[in-house]
C-alpha positions in Angstrom: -6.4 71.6 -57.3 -8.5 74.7 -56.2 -7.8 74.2 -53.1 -4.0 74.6 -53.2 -4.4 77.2 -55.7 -6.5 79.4 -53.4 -4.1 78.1 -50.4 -1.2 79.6 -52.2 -2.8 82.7 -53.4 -3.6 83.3 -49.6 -0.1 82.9 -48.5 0.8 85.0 -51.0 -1.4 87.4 -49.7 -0.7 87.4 -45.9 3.4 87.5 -47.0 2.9 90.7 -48.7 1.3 91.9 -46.0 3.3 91.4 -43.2 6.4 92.9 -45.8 4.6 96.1 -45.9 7.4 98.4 -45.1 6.6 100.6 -41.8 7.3 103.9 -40.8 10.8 103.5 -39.1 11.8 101.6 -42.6 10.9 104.5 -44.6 13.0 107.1 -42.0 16.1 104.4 -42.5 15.8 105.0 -45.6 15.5 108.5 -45.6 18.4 109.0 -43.4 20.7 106.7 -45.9 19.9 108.7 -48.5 20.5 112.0 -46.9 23.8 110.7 -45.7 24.5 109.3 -49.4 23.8 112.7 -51.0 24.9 115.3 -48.3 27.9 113.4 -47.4 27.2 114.2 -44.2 26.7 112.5 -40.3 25.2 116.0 -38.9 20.9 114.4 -39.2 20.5 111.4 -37.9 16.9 109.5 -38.0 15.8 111.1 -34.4 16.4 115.2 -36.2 14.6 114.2 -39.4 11.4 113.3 -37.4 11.6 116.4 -35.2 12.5 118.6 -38.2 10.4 117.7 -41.2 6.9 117.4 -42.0 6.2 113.9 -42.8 3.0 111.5 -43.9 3.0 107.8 -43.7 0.1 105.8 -45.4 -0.3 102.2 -45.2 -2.2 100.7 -47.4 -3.4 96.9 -47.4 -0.3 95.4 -49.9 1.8 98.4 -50.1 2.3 101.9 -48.0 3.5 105.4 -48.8 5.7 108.4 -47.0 6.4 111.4 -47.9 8.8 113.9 -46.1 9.3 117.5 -46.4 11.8 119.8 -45.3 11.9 123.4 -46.1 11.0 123.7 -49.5 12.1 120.0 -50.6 9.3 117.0 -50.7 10.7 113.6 -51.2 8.2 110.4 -51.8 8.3 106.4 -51.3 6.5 103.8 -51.9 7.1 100.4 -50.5 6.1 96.5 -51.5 7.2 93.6 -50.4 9.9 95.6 -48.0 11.3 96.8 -50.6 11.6 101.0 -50.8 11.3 102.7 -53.9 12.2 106.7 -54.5 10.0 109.0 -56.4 11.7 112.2 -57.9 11.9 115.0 -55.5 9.3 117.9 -56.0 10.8 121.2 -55.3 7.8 123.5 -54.6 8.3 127.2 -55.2 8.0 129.2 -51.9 5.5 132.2 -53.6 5.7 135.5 -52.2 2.5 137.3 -51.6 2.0 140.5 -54.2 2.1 144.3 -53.0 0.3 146.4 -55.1 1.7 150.0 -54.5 
């Protein structure tokens, strides 16, 4: 009984990790998204790598990217190949102070 219980907990384990969603999933994503919002066909996947700043994290069971572009930051997370959206962080683009 142990046995298949550690057998199946093992299986488990190797299945979520080869579902790990990878970086070109996450830019598929990104690019649906931007088309879904922008209504647009003028970025494709290729123009979103060269244009943004983007970090992809892979963790052992689940992985992280995060894209920015100008002053917008968008984040997902991934399990099992499945891509979830975090709300977008606008960051404030801060001026540097003259003192006159």
């Amino acid at each position: 009984m142990l046995r298949k219980l550690i057998l199946l907990l093992l299986s488990i384990l190797i299945v979520s990790v080869l579902l790990v969603p990878s970086q070109s999933d996450y830019f598929q994503r990104l690019e649906y998204d931007f088309r879904a919002i922008h209504q647009s066909n003028a970025l494709n996947r290729e123009l979103l790598e060269e244009l943004g700043d983007y970090t992809y994290r892979n963790r052992l069971l689940f992985s992280e990217f995060e894209y920015s572009f100008g002053n917008i930051s968008v984040s997902y997370y991934g399990f099992l190949n499945i891509i979830m959206f975090e709300d977008p962080i606008n960051r404030e683009v801060k001026s540097p102070q003259i003192t006159v």
